[in-house]
C-alpha positions in Angstrom: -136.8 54.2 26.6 -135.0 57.3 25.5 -131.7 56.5 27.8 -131.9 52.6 26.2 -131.8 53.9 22.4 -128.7 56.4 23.8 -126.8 53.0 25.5 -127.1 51.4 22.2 -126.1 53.9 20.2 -122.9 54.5 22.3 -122.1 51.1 22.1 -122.9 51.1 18.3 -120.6 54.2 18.1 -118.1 53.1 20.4 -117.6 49.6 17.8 -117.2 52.1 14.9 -114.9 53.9 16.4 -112.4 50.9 17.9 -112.7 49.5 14.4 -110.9 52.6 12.8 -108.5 53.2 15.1 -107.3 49.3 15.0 -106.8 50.6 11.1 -104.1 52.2 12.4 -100.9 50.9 13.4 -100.7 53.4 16.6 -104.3 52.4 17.0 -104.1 49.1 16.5 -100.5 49.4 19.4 -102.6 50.8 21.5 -106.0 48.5 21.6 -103.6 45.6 21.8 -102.2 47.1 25.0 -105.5 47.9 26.6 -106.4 43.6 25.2 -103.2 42.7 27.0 -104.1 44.7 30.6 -107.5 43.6 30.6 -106.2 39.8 29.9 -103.9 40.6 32.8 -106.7 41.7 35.3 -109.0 38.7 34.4 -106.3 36.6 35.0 -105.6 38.2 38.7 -109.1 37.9 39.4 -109.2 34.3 38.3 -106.4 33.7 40.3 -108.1 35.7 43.3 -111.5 33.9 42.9 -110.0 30.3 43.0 -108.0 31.1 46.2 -111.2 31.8 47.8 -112.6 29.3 46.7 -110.1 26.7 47.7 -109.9 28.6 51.5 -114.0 27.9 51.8 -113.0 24.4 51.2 -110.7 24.4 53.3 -113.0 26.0 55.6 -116.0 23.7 55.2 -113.8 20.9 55.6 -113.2 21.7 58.9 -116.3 22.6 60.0 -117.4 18.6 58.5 -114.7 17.3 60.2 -115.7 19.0 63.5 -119.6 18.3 63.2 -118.6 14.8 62.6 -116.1 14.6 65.6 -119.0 16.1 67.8 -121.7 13.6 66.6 -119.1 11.2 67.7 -118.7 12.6 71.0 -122.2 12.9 71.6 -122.9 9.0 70.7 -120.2 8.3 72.7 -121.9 10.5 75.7 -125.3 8.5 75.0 -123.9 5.2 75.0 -122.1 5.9 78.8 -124.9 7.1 80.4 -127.0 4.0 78.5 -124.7 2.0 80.1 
């Protein structure tokens, strides 16, 4: 319980603290940078998630078109040796 209060309290402190030093004009340069490189690195990992994404797609198309080409096959194989 001890180590929750202490998490809070950073995070508590941490607030405090980024809210003074966006006071300043340095400060404020500087948290605007830090805003702008995190908004960079969601953005690469956006764009990184949503190229997986569409090569699983991709992917499971293939394997759909390939079970379905296969069923085929195999209908066609039990209607020759029906016949």
């Amino acid at each position: 319980m001890k180590s929750v209060l202490w998490f809070v309290l950073g995070i508590a402190g941490g607030f405090v603290v980024a809210h003074y030093v966006n006071k300043d004009p340095r400060g404020h340069e500087v948290l605007a940078e830090i805003d702008a490189r995190i908004g960079e690195f969601t953005d690469r990992i956006g764009d990184a998630y949503r190229e997986q994404e569409a090569a699983f797609e991709a992917l499971i198309a293939d394997v759909k078109d390939a079970a379905g080409e296969a069923a085929s096959r195999t209908a066609q194989a039990a209607d020759s040796i029906r016949d």
